[in-house]
C-alpha positions in Angstrom: 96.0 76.7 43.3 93.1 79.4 42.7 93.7 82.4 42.4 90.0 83.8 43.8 91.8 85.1 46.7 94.1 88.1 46.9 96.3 89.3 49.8 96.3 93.0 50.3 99.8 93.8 52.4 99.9 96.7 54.8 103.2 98.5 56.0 103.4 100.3 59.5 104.5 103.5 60.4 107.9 104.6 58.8 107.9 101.5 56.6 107.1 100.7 52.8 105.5 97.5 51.6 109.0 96.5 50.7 109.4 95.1 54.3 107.2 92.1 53.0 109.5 91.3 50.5 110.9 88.1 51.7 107.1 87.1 52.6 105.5 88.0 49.4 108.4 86.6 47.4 107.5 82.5 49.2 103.7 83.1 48.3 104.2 84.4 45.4 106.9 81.9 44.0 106.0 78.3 46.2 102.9 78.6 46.9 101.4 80.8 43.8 99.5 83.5 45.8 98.1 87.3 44.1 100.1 89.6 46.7 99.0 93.2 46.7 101.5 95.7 48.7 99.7 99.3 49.1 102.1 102.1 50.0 100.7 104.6 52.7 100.6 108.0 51.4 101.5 108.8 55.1 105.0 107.7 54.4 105.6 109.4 51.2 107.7 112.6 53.0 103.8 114.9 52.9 103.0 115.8 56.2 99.5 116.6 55.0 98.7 113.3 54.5 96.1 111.9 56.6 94.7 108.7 58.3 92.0 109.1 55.7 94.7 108.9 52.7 95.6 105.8 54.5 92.6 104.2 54.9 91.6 104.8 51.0 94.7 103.5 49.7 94.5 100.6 51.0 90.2 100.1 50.0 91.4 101.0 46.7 93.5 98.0 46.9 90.9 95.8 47.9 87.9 97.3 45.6 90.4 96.3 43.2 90.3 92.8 43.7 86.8 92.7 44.8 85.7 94.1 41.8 87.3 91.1 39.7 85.8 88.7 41.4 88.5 88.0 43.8 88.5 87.6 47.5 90.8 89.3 49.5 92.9 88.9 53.3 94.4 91.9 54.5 97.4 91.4 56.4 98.6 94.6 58.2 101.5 95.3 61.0 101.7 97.7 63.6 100.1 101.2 62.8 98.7 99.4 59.9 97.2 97.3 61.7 94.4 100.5 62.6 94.6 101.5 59.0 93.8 97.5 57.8 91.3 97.3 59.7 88.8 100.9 59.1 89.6 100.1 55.4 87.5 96.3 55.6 84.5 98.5 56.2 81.9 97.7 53.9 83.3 94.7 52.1 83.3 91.7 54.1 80.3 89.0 53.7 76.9 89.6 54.4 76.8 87.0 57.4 79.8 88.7 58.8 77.9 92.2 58.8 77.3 93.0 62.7 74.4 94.7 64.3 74.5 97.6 66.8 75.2 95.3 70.3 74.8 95.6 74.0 78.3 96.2 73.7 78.1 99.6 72.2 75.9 101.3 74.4 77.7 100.2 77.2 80.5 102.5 76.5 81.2 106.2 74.8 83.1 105.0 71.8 80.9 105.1 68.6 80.6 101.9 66.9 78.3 103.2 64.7 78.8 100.9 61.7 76.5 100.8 58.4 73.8 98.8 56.6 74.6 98.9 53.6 77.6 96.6 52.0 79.5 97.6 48.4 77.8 95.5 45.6 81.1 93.9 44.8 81.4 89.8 43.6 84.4 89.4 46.0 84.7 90.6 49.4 87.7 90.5 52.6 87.2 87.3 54.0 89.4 88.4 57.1 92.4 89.5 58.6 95.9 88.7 59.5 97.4 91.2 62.0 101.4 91.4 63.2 102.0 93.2 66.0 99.2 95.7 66.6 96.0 96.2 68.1 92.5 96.5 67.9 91.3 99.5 67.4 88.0 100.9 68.3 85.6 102.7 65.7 85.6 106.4 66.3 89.1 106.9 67.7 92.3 107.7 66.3 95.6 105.9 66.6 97.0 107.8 69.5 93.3 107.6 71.4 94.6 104.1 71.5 97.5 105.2 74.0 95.5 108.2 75.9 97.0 110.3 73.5 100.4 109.5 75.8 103.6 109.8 72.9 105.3 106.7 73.3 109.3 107.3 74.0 110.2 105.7 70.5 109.0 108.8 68.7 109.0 112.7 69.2 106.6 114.9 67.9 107.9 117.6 65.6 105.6 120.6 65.4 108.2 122.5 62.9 108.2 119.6 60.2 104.8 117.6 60.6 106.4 114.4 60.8 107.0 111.4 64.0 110.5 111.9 64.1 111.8 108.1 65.3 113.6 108.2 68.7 115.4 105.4 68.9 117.8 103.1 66.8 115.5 101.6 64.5 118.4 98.3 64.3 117.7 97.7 68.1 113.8 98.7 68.4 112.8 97.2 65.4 115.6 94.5 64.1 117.1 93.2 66.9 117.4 90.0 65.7 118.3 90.4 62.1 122.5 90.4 61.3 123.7 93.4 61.4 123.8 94.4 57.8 120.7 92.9 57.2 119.4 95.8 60.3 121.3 98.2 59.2 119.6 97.7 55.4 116.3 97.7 56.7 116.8 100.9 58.8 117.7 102.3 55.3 114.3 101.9 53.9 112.5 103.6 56.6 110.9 107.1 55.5 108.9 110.0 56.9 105.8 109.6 59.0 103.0 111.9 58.8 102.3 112.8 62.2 98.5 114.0 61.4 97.8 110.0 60.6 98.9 109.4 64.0 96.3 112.1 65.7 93.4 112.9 63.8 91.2 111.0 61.2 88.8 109.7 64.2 85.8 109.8 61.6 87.2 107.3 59.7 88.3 104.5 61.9 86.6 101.4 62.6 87.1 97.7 64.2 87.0 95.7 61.1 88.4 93.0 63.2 84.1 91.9 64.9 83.5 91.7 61.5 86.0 89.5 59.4 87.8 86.5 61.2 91.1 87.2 62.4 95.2 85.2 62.8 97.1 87.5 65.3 100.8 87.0 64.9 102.4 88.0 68.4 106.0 88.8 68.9 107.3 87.8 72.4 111.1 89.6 71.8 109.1 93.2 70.7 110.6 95.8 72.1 108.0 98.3 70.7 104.9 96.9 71.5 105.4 94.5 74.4 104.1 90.8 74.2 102.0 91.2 77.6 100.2 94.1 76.1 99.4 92.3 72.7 98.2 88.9 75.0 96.0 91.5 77.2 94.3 92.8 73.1 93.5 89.4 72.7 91.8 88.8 75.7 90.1 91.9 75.2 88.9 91.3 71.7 87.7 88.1 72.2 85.6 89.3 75.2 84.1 91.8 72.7 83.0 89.1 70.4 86.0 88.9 68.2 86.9 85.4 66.6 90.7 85.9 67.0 93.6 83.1 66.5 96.4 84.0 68.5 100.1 82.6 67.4 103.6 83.8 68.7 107.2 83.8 67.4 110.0 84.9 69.3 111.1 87.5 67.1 111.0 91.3 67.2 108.5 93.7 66.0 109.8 92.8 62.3 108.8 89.0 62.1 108.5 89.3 58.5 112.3 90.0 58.1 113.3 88.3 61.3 111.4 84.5 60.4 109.9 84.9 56.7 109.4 81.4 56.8 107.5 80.8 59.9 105.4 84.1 59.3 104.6 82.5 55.4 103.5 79.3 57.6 101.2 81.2 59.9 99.7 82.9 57.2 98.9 79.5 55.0 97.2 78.3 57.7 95.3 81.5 58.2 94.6 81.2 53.8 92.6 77.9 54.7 90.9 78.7 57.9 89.8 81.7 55.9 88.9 80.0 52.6 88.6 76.3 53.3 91.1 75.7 50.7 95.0 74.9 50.8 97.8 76.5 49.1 100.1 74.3 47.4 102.6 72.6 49.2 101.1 73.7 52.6 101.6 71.2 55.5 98.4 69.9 56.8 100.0 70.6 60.7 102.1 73.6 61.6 103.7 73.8 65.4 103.9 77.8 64.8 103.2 78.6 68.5 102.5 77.9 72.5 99.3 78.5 74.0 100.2 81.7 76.1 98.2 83.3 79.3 96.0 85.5 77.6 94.8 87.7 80.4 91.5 88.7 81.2 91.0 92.4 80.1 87.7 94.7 81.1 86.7 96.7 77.8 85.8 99.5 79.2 88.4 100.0 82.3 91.5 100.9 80.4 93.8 101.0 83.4 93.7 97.0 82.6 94.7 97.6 79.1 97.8 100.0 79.6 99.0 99.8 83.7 101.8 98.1 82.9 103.3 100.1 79.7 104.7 102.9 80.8 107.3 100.4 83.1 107.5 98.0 80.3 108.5 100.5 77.6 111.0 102.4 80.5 112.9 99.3 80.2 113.8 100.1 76.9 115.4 103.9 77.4 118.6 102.8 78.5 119.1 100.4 75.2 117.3 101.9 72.3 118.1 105.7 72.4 119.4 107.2 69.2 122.8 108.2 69.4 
């Protein structure tokens, strides 16, 4: 197997790169893959740390690789998913470069994108994303939401961090064994809240300009399945070349199914690259073909209606004690 192509591995909120670990270990070991995890300063107990931090730790991860020749995938989950994709900016292929579209002046959001590319041999040849979105260029995380705090998180003013308001064993790890949740929920750390709300100047939708494999998760009780089908439908209508595959995990398919999520992203590796890791199965049954729904860019009242009564469901189950 070449090496020529790296995978750049980005946490969401509250997590570290370990939370890959039993992904990164099959690449690494079976199917002989360069796995790069980044660390998000916003997770490292500062609650000065900003979107921006984020965004250039995880380009300094990919300049990196670039710079020796390597291509790279960035795989990103949940809030990282916005972070992942500002930080392509600049480094995919020439023929994936976009122009300014009809698209843009259609709507107030900036997608203001620029000319020039970095000089580099390799570049991101696209993007795997778990659980997450697609963010827009020129908003920040929580523009995403309306600015609307989500009831799994509180907003602490005194301390400067999203304080987690529910039991991270039921929101996030359902379905993991109970020692195996209760592990995981030991790992979690701080989350800048700043990353969260500001850093609008450096967001962008990487996603129109690097292919993309969307892992969905059907049993999420975070971000629910019908609002990641109604993204896709969305960024596809904007251009976006998306994949979309499902597993009926939680919002932690990485801990949950390893294996299937390893599969998924093999088969993203040679869609990307036109080459096959070793051992990879020519045909893998990973996922349906779900309703995607039709989404209008620019009314959000078809992105979000239903969340507020989808996430209500969860208040009675996933409280912290």
């Amino acid at each position: 197997m070449s090496n020529e192509t790296s995978l750049v591995f980005v946490p969401g909120a509250w997590h570290k790169p370990s939370c890959y670990g039993k992904v990164m270990e099959q690449l690494r070991n079976q199917h002989h893959l360069r796995c790069i995890p980044v660390t998000l300063p916003t997770t490292m107990d500062n609650p000065m740390a900003t979107f921006k931090d984020d965004v250039g730790a995880v380009r300094s991860a990919i300049r990196q690789e670039t710079e020796n020749g390597r291509d790279v995938i960035v795989i990103a989950h949940s809030y990282g998913g916005t972070v992942g994709n500002s930080a392509v900016k600049g480094f995919s292929k020439p023929t994936f470069v976009r122009e300014e579209s009809s698209v843009s002046s259609q709507s107030s959001i900036s997608t203001a994108t620029s000319s020039k590319r970095i000089p580099e041999t390799g570049h991101v040849v696209g993007l795997v994303l778990i659980a997450t979105g697609f963010c827009f260029t020129g908003l920040t995380f929580m523009d995403h939401f309306l600015n609307i705090t989500p009831p799994f998180f509180r907003v602490n003013k005194e301390t400067g961090f999203a304080d987690l308001a529910v039991r991270p064993q039921k929101f996030f790890y359902h379905d993991l064994p109970p020692a195996e949740a209760d592990h995981a929920t030991s790992m979690l750390t701080t989350q800048s809240l700043r990353a969260l709300f500001e850093g609008s100047e450096y967001s962008y939708s990487g996603w129109l300009d690097v292919p993309v494999w969307f892992i969905g998760t059907v049993e999420d009780q975070g971000l629910p399945i019908v609002v990641q089908r109604a993204q896709i439908g969305m960024a596809r209508m904007l251009g976006g070349r998306v994949v979309y595959t499902e597993l009926k995990t939680s919002h932690s398919p990485f801990l949950s199914q390893p294996t299937q999520v390893v599969q998924i992203m093999l088969q993203a590796f040679e869609s990307f690259t036109g080459t096959r890791a070793d051992e990879t199965p020519k045909t893998l049954e990973v996922a349906n073909k779900p309703f995607i729904p039709l989404v209008r860019p620019w009314h959000p009242t078809t992105w979000f209606r239903k969340v507020k009564s989808l996430w209500s469901f969860q208040s009675g189950e996933t409280k912290a004690d």
